[in-house]
C-alpha positions as CSV (number, residue, x, y, z in Angstrom):
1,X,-28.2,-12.7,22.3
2,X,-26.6,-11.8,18.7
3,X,-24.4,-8.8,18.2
4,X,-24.7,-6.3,15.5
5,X,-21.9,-4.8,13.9
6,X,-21.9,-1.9,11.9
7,X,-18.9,-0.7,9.2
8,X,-18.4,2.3,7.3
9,X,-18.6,1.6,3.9
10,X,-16.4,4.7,2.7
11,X,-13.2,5.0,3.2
12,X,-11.5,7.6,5.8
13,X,-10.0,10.5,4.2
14,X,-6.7,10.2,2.6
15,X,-4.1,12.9,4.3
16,X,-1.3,13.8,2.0
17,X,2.5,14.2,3.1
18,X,6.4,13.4,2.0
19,X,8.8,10.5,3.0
20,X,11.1,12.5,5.5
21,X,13.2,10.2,6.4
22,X,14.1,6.1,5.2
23,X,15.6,4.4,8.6
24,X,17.1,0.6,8.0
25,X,14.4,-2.5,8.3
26,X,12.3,-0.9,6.0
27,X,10.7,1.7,8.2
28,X,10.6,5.4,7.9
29,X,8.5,8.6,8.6
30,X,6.3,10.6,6.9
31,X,5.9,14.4,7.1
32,X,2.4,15.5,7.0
33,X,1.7,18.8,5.0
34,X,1.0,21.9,7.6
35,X,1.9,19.4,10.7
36,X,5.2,19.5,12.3
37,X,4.5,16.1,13.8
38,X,6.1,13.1,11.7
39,X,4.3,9.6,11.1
40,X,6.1,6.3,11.7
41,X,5.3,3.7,9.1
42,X,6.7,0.3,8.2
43,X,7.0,-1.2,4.7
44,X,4.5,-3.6,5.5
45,X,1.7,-0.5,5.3
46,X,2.5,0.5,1.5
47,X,0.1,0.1,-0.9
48,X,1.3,-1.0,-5.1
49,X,4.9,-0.2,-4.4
50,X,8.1,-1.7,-2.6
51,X,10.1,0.5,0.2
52,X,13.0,-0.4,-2.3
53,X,11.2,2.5,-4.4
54,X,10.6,5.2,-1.8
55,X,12.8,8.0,-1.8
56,X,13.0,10.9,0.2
57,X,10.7,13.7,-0.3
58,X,8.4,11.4,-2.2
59,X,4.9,12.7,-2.2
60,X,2.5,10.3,-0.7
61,X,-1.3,9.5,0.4
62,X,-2.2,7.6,3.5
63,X,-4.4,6.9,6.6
64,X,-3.6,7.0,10.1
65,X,-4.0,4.9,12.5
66,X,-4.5,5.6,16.2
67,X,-3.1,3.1,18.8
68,X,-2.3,3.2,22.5
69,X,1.2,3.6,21.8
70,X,0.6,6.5,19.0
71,X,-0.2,7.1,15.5
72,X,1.1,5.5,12.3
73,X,1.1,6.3,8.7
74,X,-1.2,3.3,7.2
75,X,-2.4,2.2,3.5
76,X,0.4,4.4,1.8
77,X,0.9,4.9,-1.9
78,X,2.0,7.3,-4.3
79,X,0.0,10.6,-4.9
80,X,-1.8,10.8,-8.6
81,X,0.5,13.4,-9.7
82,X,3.7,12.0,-7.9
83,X,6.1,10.0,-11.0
């Protein structure tokens, strides 16, 4: 019997938020706009830049992730109109 599998072709929205806080072994958390809730992510989730580069209150784009354990901040990278 064969399985069929289906993707989505787009993309999930993007959410929009700020670097809120940069913790040691390049991990941090991101403040989503209009959520008090904060996202963990790790370096190994940015997108075209280094966590070397982050700064707080940085304005960034990403997915989330839902897991058994929680969400995480996924696919990150720098807004449009962020420098």
């Amino acid at each position: 019997m064969r399985a069929l599998f289906f993707y989505q072709l787009t993309s999930p929205a993007m959410e929009i938020g700020k670097i809120a806080q940069l913790l040691e072994r390049d991990r941090g958390f991101i403040k989503r706009t209009g959520i008090e809730e904060q996202l963990f992510f790790h370096a190994d989730d940015l997108s075209g830049m280094q966590f070397a580069e982050l700064h707080e209150g940085d304005k960034v784009q990403f997915s989330i992730v839902e897991t058994g354990k929680g969400s995480y901040a996924s696919q990150i990278s720098r807004c449009a109109a962020a420098k």
